[in-house]
Structure formats: structure tokens, C-alpha cells
C-alpha positions in Angstrom: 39.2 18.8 -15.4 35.9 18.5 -13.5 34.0 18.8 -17.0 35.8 15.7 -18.0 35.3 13.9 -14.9 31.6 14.5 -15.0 31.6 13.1 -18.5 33.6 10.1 -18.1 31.4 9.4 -14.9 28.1 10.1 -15.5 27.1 7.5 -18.3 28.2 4.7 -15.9 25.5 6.8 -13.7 23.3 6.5 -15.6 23.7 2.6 -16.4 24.1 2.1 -12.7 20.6 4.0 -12.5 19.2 1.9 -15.8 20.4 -1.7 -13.9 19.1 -1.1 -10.5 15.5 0.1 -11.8 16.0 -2.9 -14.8 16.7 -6.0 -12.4 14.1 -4.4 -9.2 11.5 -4.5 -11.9 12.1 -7.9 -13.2 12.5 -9.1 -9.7 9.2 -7.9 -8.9 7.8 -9.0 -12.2 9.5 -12.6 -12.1 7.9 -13.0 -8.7 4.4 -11.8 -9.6 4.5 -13.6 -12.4 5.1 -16.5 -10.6 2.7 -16.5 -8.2 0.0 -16.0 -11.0 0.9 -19.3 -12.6 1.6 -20.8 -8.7 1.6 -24.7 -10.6 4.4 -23.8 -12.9 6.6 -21.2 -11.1 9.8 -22.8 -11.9 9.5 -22.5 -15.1 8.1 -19.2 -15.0 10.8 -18.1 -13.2 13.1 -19.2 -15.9 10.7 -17.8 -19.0 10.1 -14.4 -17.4 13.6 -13.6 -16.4 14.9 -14.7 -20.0 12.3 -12.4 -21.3 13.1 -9.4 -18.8 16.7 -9.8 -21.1 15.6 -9.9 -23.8 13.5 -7.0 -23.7 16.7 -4.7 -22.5 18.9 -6.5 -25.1 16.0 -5.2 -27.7 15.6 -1.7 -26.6 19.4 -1.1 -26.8 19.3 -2.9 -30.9 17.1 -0.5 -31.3 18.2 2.1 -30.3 21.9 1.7 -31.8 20.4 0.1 -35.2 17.0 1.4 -35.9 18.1 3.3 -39.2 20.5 -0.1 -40.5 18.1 -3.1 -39.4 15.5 -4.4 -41.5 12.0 -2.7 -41.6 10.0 -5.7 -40.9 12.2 -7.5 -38.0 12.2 -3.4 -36.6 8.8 -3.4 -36.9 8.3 -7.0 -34.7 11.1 -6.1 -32.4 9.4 -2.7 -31.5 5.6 -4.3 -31.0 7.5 -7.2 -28.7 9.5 -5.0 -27.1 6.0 -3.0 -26.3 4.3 -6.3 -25.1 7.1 -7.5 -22.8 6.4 -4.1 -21.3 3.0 -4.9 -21.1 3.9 -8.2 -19.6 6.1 -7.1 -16.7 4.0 -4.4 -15.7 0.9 -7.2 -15.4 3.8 -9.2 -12.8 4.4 -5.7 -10.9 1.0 -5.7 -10.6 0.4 -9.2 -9.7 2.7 -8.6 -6.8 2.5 -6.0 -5.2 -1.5 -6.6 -5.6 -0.6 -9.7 -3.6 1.7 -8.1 -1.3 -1.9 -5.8 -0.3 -4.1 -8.6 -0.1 -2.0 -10.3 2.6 -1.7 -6.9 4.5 -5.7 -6.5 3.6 -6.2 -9.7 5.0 -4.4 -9.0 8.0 -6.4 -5.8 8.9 -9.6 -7.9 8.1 -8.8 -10.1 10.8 -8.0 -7.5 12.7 -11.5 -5.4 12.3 -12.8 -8.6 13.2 -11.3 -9.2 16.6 -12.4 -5.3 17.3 -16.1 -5.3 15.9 -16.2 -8.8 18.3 -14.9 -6.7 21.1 -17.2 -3.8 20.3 -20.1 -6.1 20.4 -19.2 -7.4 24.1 -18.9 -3.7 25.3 -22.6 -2.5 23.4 -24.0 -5.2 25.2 -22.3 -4.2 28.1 -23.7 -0.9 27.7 -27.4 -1.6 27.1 -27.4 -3.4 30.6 -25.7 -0.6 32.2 -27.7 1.4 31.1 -30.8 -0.6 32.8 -29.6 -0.9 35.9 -28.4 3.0 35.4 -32.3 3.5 34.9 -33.1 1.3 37.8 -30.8 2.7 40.2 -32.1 5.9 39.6 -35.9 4.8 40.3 -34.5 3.4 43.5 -32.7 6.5 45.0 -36.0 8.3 44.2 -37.9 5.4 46.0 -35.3 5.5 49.3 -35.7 9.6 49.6 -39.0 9.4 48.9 -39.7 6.5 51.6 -37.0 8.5 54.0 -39.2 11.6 53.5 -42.4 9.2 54.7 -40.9 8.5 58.1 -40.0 12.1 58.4 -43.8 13.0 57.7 -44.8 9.9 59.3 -47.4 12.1 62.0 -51.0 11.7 62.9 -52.9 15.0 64.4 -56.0 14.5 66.4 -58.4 16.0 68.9 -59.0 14.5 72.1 -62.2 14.7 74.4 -61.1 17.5 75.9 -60.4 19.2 73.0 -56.8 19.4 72.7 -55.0 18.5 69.9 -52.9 15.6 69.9 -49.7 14.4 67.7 -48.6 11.4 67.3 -47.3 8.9 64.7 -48.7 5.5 63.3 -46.7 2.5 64.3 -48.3 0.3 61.5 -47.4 2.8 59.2 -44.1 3.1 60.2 -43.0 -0.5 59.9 -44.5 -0.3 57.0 -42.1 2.2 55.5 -39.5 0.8 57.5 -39.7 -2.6 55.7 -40.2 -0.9 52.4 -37.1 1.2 52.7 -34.7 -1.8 54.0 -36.2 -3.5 51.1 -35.0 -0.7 48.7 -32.0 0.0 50.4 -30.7 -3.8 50.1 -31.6 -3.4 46.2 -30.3 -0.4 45.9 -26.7 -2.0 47.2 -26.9 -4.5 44.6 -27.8 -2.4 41.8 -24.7 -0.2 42.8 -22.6 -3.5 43.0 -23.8 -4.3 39.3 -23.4 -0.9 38.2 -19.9 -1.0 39.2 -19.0 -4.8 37.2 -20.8 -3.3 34.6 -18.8 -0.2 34.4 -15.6 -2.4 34.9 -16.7 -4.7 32.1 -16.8 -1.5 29.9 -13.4 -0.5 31.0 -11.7 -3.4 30.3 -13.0 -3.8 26.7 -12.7 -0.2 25.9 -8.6 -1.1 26.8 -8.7 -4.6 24.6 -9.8 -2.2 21.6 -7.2 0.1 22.2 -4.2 -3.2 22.9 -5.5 -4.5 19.6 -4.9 -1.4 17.3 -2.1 -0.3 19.2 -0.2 -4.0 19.2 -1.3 -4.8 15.8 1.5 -3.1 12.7 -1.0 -3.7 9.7 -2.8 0.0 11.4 0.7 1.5 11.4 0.7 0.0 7.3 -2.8 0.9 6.4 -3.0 4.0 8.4 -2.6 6.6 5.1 -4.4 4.4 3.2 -7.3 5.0 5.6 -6.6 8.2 6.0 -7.2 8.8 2.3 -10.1 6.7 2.2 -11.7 9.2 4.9 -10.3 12.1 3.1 -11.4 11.3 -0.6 -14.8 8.9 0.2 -12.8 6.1 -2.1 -12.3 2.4 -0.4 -9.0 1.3 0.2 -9.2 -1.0 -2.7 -9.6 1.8 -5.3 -7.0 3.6 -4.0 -4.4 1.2 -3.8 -5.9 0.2 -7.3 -5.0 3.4 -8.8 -1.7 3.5 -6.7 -0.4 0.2 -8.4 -1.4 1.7 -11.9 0.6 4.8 -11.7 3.7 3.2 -10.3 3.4 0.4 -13.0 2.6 2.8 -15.6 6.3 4.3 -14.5 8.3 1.7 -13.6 9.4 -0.8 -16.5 9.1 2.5 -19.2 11.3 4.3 -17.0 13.7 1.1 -16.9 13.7 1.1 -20.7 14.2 4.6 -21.1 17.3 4.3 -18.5 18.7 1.6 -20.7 18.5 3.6 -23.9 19.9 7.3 -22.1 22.6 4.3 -21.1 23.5 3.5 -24.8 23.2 7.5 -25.8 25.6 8.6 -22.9 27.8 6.0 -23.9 28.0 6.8 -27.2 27.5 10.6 -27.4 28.7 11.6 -23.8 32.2 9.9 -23.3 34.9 12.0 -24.9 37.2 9.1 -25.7 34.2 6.7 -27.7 33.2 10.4 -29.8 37.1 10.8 -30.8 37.6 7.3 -31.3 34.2 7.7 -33.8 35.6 10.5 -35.5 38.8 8.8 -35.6 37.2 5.8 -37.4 35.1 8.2 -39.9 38.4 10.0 -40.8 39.9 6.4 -41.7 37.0 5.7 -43.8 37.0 9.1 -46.1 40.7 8.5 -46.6 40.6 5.0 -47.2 37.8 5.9 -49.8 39.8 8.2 -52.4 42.9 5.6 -52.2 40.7 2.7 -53.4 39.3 4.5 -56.5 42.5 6.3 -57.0 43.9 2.7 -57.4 41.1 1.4 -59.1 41.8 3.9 -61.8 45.4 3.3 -61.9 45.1 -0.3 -62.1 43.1 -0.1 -65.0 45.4 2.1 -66.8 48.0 0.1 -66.4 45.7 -3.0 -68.0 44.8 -0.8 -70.9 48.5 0.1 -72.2 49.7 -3.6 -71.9 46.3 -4.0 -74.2 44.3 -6.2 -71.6 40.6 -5.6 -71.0 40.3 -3.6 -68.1 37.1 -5.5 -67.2 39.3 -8.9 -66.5 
């Protein structure tokens, strides 16, 4: 019982299978097609679809007729049948090419909004890191004037021989102005330091916003990931993507039509018995007709008319 079931149900499967692939590959073909030929795509529309009909209505003739139907029209059907193939592959390409170039496009813009961004922060950086050089000059200029003052002493001997220490006051204003000098640049090199390093910060987080918010890195991501992995650019490998699914798609559509038109005919239990049936008619009907052929003309011949008339 299950046998049966399975027989009755999978051909319509299998022409469920054959339509859905059929009428997602014209639909992608129509509309590829249509955006190649942007001034007409009305009428493209129209001339595309009627040949994505066409082209299953011939691959089932053949199928079902290739031994009965004439050599040459075979012949023409099968090399048309070939080029619509041909034909809606080119409009699969056409649009899911297109489909890529706007996402392509979208991550150009993208890479342009960071490499921007990037440019602000390595400018950012190159004056950071002069002050960062300049800061450190001026905290060796501060301990070294703060070790001055420390050392700040004068030893002599007086007339009586003793010896005397003292410091210079000349000297140490000297250092004294020196150091306040340094110490008020050091505070603004620290204050600049700090923008700068906020600067950096807050660029370093745009970069981030911008691939986080943006989808096309969420879309592209294995494509880059590939491109990393194999050394190809994206556009090869999406190029040799779109050529293996076209290379599959509309054959296996036409190949789903005709296992369609062989389960129908081979697999259903009632069409074979209905064939054998109709085969069973014909060799019967076959020996009647000659049998009365042959009685016919006996009867002609023994009331002496030509058997001929």
C-alpha cells in the first residue's frame, strides 16, 4: 500500500520540484534580462518569459517524441532548446551580477567613510606622537632643572681659612625661572596629549559604529573571508560563484522537466496499465482487420468481382 502511494505521489514530486526550479529560474532570468536591455524591458519581459515556455514545452516534445518527429525539426529544436539554455543562464547572470554590484557598491562606500576616518586618526597619531616626544624632553628638562636647585651650592675658603658653603642667588632664579618655564609647558603638552589621545579614542569608536552598524560587512563577510583565505579578490570569487550556480540551475530545471515526463509515464501504475491496455487493443484490432480483409475478398472473388475494386 505504501509502494503504491510512493508511486502515485512522487512524480507530482518531482514536477512540483521541476516548476519551482523552472519559474525561479526564469524569474531570475526575465529580470536579468531586463535590466540588460533597461530601454526595452517591457518587451523583454514579454519575449523572455514566452521563451522560458517555450523552452520547457520543447524539452518535454522531445523527450516524449524524439524517435517519431522529424530528423531535421529534432535537430533545430534540440540546438534551440541548447541556446535558450544558453540565454537564461546569461539573465541569471546578469542578475544576480547586478544584485553584487549594488551590495559591492555599498561596501565601497563604506571603505570609504572608514579609510576617511582612518586618515583623521593617523594624523591624529603623528601629532601625538610629537608632543609624546616633546613631553618626554620636558620631564627630563624639569628633573634635570629640579636636580640643579638641589645641587645648587657654592664651596669656598674664607680669610681665615675655613671653608664656607653657600648657594648662588643669581643662579638660582635662574633655574627657578627655567623650571616654572618648563613646568607651565609641560602642563600644556599634557593637556594636548590628553585631546590628542581623546581624538584617537573617538575615531578608533566611529571605525568600529561604521562596520558594526553597516549590514553589507554581515553580506560580504565570507566573501572576504575567502578572499583572505585563497589570495583571490572578491570579484573573482563571486565570478566563479555565479558560473557554477548558472552552470546548474536552468540544466537542472530542464532535467527536472524531463524526470517529470518519465515519472509520469513510466512511474504511475494506472498510465503503465492504461499503455499496456491500449497496446493489447492494438495487436487484437490488428489480426481482425486482415482477417476481414481476407474474407472480404473472398467473398468478391466467388460472386466473380475483382477483388481489387
Amino acid at each position: 500500500m505504501l509502494k503504491k502511494l510512493q508511486e502515485r505521489i512522487f512524480p507530482f514530486i518531482i514536477a512540483l520540484s521541476a516548476l519551482s526550479v523552472s519559474a525561479s529560474a526564469a524569474f531570475y532570468s526575465v529580470t536579468g534580462l531586463s535590466k540588460l536591455f533597461a530601454g526595452a524591458s517591457t518587451e523583454v519581459l514579454i519575449m523572455a518569459g514566452s521563451l522560458e515556455v517555450s523552452k520547457l514545452v520543447i524539452a518535454s516534445l522531445l523527450y516524449q517524441y524524439w524517435d517519431t518527429i522529424n530528423k531535421a525539426l529534432r535537430t533545430y529544436l534540440s540546438i534551440a532548446c541548447f541556446i535558450l539554455v544558453l540565454i537564461t543562464s546569461a539573465g541569471i547572470y546578469g542578475f544576480l551580477s547586478a544584485a553584487y554590484q549594488e551590495t559591492a557598491a555599498l561596501a565601497g562606500s563604506v571603505d570609504s567613510q572608514i579609510a576617511l576616518i582612518e586618515t583623521k586618526r593617523d594624523n591624529v597619531k603623528e601629532q601625538l606622537a610629537v608632543y609624546t616626544e616633546e613631553k618626554n624632553s620636558i620631564n627630563t628638562a624639569v628633573a634635570s632643572l629640579r636636580d640643579g636647585l638641589s645641587n645648587n651650592v657654592i664651596q669656598y675658603t674664607d680669610t681665615l681659612g675655613n671653608v664656607v658653603t653657600t648657594t648662588s642667588g643669581a643662579t638660582r632664579r635662574a633655574l627657578e625661572r627655567q623650571l616654572d618655564q618648563a613646568i607651565e609647558r609641560q602642563t600644556v603638552i599634557n593637556s594636548r596629549v590628553d585631546d590628542l589621545n581623546q581624538q584617537l579614542f573617538e575615531y578608533e569608536t566611529k571605525i568600529v559604529e561604521v562596520q558594526t552598524n553597516s549590514e553589507v560587512g554581515s553580506e560580504l563577510g565570507p566573501l572576504k573571508y575567502l578572499a583572505g583565505l585563497t589570495g583571490l579578490s572578491m570579484d573573482k570569487i563571486i565570478n566563479y560563484l555565479l558560473l557554477t550556480i548558472i552552470f546548474v540551475f536552468d540544466p537542472l530545471a530542464i532535467s527536472l522537466v524531463i524526470a517529470a515526463n518519465f515519472a509520469f509515464v513510466e512511474l504511475r501504475p494506472s498510465v503503465k496499465e492504461e499503455i499496456k491496455v491500449i497496446e493489447k487493443i492494438i495487436e487484437v484490432e490488428k489480426p481482425l482487420e486482415v482477417y476481414g480483409e481476407k474474407s472480404s475478398q473472398k467473398k468478391k472473388r466467388r460472386r466473380g468481382i475483382n477483388p481489387q475494386t
